[in-house]
C-alpha positions in Angstrom: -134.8 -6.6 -43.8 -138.4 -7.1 -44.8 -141.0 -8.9 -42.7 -141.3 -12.8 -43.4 -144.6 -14.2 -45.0 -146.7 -16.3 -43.1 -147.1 -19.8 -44.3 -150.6 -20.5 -43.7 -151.5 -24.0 -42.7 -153.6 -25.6 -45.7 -150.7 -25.3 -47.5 -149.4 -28.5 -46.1 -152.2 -29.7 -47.6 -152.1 -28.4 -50.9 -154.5 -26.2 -53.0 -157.6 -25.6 -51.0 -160.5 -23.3 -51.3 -161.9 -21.6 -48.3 -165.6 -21.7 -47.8 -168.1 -20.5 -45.4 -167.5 -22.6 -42.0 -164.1 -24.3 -42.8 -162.1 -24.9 -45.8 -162.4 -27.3 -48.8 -159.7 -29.7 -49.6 -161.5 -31.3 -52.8 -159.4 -34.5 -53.4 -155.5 -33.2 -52.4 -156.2 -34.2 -48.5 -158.2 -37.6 -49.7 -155.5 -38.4 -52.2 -152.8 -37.7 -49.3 -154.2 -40.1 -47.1 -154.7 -42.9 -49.3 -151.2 -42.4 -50.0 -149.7 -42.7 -46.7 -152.4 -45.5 -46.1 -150.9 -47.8 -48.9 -147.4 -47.2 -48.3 -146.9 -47.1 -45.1 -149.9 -49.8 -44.4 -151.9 -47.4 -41.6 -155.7 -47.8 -41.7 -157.2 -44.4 -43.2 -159.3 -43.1 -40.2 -156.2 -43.5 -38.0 -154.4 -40.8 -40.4 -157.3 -38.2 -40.5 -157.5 -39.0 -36.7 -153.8 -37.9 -36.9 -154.8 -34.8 -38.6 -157.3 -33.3 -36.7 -155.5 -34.2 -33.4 -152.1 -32.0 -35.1 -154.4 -29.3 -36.3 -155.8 -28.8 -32.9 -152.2 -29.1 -31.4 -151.4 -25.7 -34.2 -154.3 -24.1 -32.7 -153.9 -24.5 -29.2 -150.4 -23.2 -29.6 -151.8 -20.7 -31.7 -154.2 -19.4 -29.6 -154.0 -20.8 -26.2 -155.0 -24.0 -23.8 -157.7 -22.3 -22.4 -159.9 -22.3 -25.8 -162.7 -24.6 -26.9 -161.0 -26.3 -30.0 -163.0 -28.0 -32.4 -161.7 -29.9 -35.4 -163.6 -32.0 -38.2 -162.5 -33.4 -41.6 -165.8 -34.8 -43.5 -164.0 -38.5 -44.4 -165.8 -37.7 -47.7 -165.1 -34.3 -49.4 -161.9 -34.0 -47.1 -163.3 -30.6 -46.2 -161.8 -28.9 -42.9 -164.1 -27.5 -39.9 -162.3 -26.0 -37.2 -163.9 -23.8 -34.6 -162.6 -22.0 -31.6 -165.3 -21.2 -28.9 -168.0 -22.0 -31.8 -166.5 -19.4 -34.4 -165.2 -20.5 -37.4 -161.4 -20.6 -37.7 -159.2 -20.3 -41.1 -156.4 -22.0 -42.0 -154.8 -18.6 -43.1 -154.8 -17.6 -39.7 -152.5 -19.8 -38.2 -148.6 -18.6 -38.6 -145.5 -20.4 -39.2 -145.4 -21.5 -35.8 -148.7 -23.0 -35.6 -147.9 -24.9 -38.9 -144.1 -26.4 -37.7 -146.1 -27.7 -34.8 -148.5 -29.8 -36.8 -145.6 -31.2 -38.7 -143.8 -32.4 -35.6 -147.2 -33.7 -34.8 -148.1 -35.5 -37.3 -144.8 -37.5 -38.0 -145.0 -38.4 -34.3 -148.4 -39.8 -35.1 -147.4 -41.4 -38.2 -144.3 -43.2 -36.7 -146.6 -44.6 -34.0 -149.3 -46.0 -36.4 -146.4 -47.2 -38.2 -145.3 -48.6 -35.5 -148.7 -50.7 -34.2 -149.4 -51.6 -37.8 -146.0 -53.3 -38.2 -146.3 -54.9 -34.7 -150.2 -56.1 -35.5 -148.8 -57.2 -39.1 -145.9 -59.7 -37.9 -146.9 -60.4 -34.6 -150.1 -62.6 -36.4 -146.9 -63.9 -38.6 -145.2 -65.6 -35.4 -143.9 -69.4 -36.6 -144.6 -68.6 -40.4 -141.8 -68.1 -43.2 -140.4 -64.9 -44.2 -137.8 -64.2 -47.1 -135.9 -60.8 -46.5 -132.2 -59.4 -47.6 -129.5 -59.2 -45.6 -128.5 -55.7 -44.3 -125.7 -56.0 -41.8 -124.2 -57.8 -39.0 -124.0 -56.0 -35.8 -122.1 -58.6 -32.9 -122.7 -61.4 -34.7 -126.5 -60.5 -35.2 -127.7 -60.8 -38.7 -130.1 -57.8 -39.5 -132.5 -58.7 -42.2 -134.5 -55.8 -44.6 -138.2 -57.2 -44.7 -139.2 -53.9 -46.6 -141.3 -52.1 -44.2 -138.8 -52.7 -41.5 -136.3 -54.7 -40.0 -135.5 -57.7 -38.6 -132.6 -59.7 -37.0 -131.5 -63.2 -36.5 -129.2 -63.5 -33.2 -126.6 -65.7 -33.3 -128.3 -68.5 -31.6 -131.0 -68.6 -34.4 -128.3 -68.8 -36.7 -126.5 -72.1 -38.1 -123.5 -73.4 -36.9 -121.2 -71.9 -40.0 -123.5 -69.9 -41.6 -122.4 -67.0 -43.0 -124.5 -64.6 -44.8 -123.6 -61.4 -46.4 -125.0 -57.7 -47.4 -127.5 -58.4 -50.2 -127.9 -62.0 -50.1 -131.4 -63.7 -49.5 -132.3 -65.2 -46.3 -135.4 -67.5 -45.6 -136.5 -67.6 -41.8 -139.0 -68.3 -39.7 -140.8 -65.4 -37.0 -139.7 -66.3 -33.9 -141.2 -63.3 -31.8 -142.4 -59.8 -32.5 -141.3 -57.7 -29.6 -142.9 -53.9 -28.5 -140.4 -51.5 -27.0 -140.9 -47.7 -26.8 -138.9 -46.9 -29.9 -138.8 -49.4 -31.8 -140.5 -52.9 -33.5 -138.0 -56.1 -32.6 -138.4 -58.6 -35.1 -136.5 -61.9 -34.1 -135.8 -64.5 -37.1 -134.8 -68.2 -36.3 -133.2 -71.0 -38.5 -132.1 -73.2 -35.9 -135.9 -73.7 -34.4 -137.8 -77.2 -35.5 -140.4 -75.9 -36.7 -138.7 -74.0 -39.1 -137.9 -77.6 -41.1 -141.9 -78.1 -40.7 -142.2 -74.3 -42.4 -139.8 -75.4 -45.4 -141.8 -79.0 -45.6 -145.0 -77.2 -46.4 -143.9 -74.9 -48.8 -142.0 -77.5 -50.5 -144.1 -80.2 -50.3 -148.3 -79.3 -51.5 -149.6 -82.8 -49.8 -148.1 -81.3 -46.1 -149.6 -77.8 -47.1 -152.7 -79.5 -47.4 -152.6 -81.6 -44.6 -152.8 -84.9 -46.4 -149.3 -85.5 -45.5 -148.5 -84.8 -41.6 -145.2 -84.9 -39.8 -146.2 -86.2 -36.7 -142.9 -85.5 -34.9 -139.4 -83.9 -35.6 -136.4 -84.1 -34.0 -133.6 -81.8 -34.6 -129.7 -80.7 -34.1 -129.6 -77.1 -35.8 -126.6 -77.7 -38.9 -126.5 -81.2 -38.4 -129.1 -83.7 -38.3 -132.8 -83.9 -38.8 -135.2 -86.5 -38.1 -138.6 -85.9 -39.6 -141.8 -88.5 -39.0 -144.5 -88.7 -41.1 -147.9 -90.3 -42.1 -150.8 -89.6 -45.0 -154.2 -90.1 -44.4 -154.9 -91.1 -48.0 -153.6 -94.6 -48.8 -152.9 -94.0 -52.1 -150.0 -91.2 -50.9 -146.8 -92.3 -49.9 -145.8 -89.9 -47.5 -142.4 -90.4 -47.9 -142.0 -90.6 -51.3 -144.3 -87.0 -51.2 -141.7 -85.6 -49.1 -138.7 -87.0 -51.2 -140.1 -85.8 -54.8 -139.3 -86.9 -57.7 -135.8 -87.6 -57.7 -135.4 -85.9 -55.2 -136.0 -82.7 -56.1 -138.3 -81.7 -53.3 -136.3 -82.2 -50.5 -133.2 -81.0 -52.8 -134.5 -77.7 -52.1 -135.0 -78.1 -48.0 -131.4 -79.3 -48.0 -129.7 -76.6 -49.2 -132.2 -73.9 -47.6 -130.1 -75.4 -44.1 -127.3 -75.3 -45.4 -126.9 -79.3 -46.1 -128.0 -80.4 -42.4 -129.0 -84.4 -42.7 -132.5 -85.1 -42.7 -134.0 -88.7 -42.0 -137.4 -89.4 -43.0 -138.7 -91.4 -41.6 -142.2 -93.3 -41.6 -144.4 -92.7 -38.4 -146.2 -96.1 -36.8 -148.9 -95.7 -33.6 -146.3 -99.2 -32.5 -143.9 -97.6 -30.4 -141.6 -100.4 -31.2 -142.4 -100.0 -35.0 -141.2 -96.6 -34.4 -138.2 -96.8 -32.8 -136.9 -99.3 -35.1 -137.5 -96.9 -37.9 -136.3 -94.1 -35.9 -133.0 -95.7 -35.5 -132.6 -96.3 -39.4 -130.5 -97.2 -41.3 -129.2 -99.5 -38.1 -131.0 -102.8 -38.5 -132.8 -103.4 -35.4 -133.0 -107.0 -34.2 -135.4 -106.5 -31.1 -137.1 -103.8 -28.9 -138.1 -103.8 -25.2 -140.1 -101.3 -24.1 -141.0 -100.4 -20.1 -143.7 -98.6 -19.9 -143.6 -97.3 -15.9 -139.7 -95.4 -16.7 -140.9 -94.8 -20.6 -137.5 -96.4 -20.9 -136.7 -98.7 -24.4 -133.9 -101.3 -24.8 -132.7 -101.6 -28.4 -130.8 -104.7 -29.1 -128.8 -104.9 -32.4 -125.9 -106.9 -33.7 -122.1 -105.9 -33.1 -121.7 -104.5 -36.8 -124.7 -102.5 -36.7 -123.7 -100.7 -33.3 -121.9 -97.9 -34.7 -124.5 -97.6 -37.4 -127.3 -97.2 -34.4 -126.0 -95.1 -32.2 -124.4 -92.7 -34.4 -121.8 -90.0 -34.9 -121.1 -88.9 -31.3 -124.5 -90.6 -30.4 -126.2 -88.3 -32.9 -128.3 -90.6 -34.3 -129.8 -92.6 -31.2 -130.4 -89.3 -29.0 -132.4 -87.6 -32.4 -134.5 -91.1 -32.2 -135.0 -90.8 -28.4 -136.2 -86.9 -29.1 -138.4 -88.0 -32.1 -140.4 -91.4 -30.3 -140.3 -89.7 -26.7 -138.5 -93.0 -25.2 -135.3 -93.1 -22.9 -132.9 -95.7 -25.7 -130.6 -97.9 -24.3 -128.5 -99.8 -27.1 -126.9 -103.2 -26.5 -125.6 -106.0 -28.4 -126.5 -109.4 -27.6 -123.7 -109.9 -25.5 -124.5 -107.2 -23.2 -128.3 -108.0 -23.1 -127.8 -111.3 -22.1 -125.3 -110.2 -19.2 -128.1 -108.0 -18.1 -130.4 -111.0 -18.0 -128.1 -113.1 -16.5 -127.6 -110.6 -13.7 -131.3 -110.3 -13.3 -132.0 -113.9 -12.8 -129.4 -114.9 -10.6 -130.1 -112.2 -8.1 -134.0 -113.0 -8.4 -133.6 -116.5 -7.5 -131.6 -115.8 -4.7 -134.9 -114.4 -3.4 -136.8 -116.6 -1.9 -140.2 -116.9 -3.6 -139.5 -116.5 -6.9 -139.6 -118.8 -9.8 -139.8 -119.4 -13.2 -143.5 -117.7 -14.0 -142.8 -114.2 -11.9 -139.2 -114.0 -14.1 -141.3 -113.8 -16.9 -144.0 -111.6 -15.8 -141.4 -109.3 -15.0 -139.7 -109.8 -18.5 -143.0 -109.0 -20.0 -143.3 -105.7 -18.9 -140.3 -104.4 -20.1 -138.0 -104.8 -17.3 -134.0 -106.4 -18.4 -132.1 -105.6 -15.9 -131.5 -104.9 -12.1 -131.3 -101.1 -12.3 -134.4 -100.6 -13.8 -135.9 -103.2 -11.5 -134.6 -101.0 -8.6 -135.8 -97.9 -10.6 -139.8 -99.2 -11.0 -139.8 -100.1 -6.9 -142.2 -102.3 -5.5 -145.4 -100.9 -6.8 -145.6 -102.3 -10.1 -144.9 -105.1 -9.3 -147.9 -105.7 -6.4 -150.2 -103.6 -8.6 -149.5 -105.2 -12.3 -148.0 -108.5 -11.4 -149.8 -108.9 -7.7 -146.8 -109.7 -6.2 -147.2 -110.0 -2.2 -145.8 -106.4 -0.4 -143.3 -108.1 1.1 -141.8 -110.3 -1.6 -141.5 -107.1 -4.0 -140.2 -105.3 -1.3 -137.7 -108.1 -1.2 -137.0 -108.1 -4.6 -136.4 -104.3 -5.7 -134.0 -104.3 -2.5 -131.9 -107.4 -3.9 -131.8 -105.4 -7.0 -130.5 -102.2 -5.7 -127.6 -104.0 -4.2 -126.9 -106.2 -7.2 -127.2 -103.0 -9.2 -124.5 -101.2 -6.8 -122.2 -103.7 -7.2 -122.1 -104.5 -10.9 -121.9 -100.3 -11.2 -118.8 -100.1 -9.1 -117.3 -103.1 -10.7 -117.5 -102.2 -14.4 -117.2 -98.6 -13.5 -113.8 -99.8 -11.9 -112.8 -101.6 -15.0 -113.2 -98.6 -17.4 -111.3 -96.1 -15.6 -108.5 -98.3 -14.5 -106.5 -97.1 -17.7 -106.7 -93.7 -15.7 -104.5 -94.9 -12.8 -105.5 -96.7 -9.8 -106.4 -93.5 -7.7 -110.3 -93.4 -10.0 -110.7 -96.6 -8.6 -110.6 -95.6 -5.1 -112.6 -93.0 -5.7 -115.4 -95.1 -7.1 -115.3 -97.4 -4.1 -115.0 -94.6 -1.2 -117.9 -93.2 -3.3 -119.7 -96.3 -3.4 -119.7 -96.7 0.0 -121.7 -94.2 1.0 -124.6 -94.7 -1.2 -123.8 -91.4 -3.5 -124.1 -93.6 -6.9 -127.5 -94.6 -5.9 -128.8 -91.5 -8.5 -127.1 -91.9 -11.9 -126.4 -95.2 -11.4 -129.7 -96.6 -10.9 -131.2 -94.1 -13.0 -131.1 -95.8 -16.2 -126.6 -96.2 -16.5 -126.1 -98.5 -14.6 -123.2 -100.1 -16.6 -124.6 -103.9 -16.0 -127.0 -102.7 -18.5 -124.9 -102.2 -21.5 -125.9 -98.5 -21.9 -124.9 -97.0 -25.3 -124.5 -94.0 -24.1 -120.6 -94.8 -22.8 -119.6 -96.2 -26.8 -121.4 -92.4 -28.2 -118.6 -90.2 -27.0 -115.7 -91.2 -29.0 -115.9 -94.8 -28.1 -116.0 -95.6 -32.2 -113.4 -97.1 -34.1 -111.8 -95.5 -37.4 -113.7 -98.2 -39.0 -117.4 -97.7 -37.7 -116.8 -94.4 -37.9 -116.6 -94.9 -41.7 -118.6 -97.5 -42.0 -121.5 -95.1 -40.0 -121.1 -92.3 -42.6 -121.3 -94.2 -45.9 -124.2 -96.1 -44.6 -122.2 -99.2 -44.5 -121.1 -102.3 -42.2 -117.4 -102.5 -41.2 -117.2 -105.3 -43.8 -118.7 -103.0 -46.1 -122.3 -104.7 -46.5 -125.6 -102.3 -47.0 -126.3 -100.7 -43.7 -129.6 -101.9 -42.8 -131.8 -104.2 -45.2 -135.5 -103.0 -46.1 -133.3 -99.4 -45.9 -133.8 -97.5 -49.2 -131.1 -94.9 -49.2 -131.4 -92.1 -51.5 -128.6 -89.4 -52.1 -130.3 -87.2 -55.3 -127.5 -84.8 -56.4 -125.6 -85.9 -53.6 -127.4 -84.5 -50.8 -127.6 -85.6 -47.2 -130.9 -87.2 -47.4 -131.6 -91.0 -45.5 -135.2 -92.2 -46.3 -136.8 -95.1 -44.4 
């Protein structure tokens, strides 16, 4: 069997000419580089970096650890210089050995600069929109081709119901760019609000260029979406803007999410301006706002209760979300109950009259748990109410706040056998619905939050849906509701 050749190194390279000194690689080793540069995206001096660093690795197991190696590529000509203890070393020299080495190398090189580059690329990408094509889904996990690499989009970035399969476009939103030893993690979101915000500017030129601004967002992933925004030129509506003609702009968001609702609504500096068109298409008949437990009390009409609070209390908790405020919803009925309550136990105080019930009315207070809530200190700080009077007052109101709690608590669960209501009042009686009670539900106050879960007749539930009354009247007047193409668009 006959001696095998030796593959000399510059053959890697392609045709090269030797010279005096090192070797010339004309253009082959500049036209290499480039290359690799453009496709795999790697900044050129990191690559003949990569070079010299293998060619030295092929010489040093060529000739030993304990030599002086040397290696220069002129970033010009692409010629070679490699010298060993100051003498000039050729290429031809080296042996297959020497030349397997700087292959394993310089794809160890490659795949870390491939590496850093992707993870410098997308990790100045995080929050912005990114279209890629659906590989695979691994435990629920979509993976996602991007080209250079891949991403994937956990379940809990995905919508409720989405289903996506090999080949099929999907439009998300970089969530995080994670650096592991091995490998680039690219996370992709759908479910994230700001996603909707990502979709608004690429759909909508005025919110690209910052004419248009959505002040806040609200969200429930595959469901609902409340979006608030403003123009600073008066001459753009910036709801119309976001609508289109037609529709046709926020056609397009609507079926990027898979038909989730989305609400626009207009934004007002007026808190109470706000809510009221936060709560849309409800018609809103007045709002009380308490500054000291950021709390607001919405009061609306019995046929517009459904309508305000929502589908499972969708649509008042996404209004809470999107003005900041705690919402309590009551009808009349309830509010004046809660006002009723209020008074009486006040005027059992001695020292109050007429002008401190409004006072306290006037900032925002309705009702004996939120009186109990505030404490004494607003009300000898705002209203300069005497220490001991407010004092007085707030604990009158804690006890009138226990007892209406236990009493309508009672009467709900009483359906539920007698043995709840034993319950409540052993609890009761030692101070353990102090907390939730007190903290805002309290039932004296009519919270809305008990009628959300289920609480809905067949016919709200209907009527909340079509964007109707139960007796089949527009849903809110001053309400312009828009459905282009049947989509699930409300705008304000």
């Amino acid at each position: 069997m006959g001696l095998r050749r030796r593959r000399p190194l510059f053959l890697f390279f392609g045709r090269s000419t030797e010279s005096a000194g090192g070797i010339d690689m004309s253009s082959d080793l500049l036209h290499m580089v480039d290359a690799i540069s453009r496709e795999k995206n790697i900044d050129k001096e990191n690559i003949f970096i990569d070079i010299e660093t293998g060619i030295a690795s092929a010489m040093r197991r060529a000739y030993g650890e304990a030599q002086e190696i040397v290696v220069k590529i002129h970033r010009g000509s692409g010629k070679i210089e490699a010298t060993l203890d100051g003498r000039p070393v050729s290429m031809v020299e080296l042996g297959r050995i020497a030349a397997q080495t700087f292959k394993q190398v310089m794809i160890q090189k490659l795949r870390e600069d491939e590496r850093s580059s992707l993870f410098e690329e997308y990790s100045k990408r995080v929050g912005t929109l990114i279209t890629g094509v659906a590989s695979r889904m691994e435990g629920g996990t979509l993976v996602v081709n991007l080209g250079r690499g891949e991403a994937i989009i956990p379940r809990s970035e995905q919508l409720p119901g989405e289903t996506h399969h090999p080949g099929d476009r999907v439009r998300a939103m970089i969530l995080d760019v994670r650096e592991s030893a091995s490998q680039i993690r690219i996370v992709l979101s759908r479910t994230h609000p700001d996603f909707i915000k990502r979709l608004f500017e690429a759909e909508v030129p005025e919110v690209a260029e910052r004419i248009i601004e959505i002040r806040a967002l609200a969200r429930e992933p595959g469901y609902r979406t409340k979006v608030a925004v403003s123009s600073i030129d008066m001459k753009v509506d910036a709801v119309g803007a976001c609508v289109g003609v037609r529709g046709s702009r926020i056609k397009n968001i609507v079926e990027e999410i898979n038909n989730e609702k989305i609400d626009i609504v207009r934004w007002n500096e007026s808190s109470q301006i706000l809510i009221t068109n936060a709560l849309k298409p409800a018609e809103i008949k007045e709002v009380f706002l308490c500054f000291e437990l950021g709390h607001a009390v919405v009061v609306v009409a019995d046929d517009q209760l459904s309508l305000a609070i929502g589908k499972r209390g969708q649509n008042v908790r996404l209004a809470s979300r999107l003005t900041g405020w705690d919402i309590d919803i009551l009808t009349p009925v309830e509010y004046d109950r809660s006002l009723d309550l209020m008074e009486s136990t006040l005027r059992a105080v001695a020292g109050v009259d007429d002008v401190l019930l409004d006072k306290i009315l006037a900032i925002g207070i309705i009702s004996v748990g939120d009186l109990a809530l505030v404490g004494a200190e607003p009300l000898v700080q705002e209203l300069e109410v005497p220490q001991d009077l407010a004092e007085r007052i707030v604990a009158a109101s804690e006890e009138a706040a226990k007892r209406a709690a236990v009493t309508e608590a009672a009467r709900l669960v009483s359906q539920e056998g007698a043995g709840a209501t034993e319950t409540i009042e052993a609890t009761a009686g030692t101070g353990e619905l102090d907390g939730s009670l007190l903290a805002g539900e309290a039932i004296d106050n009519g919270r809305s939050d008990l009628s959300a879960d289920g609480g809905l007749g067949e016919a709200d539930r209907k009527a909340e849906l079509e964007g109707t009354t139960t007796d089949g009247a527009p849903a809110a007047s001053g309400a312009a509701e828009e459905d282009p193409e049947g989509q699930n668009v409300h705008i304000e």
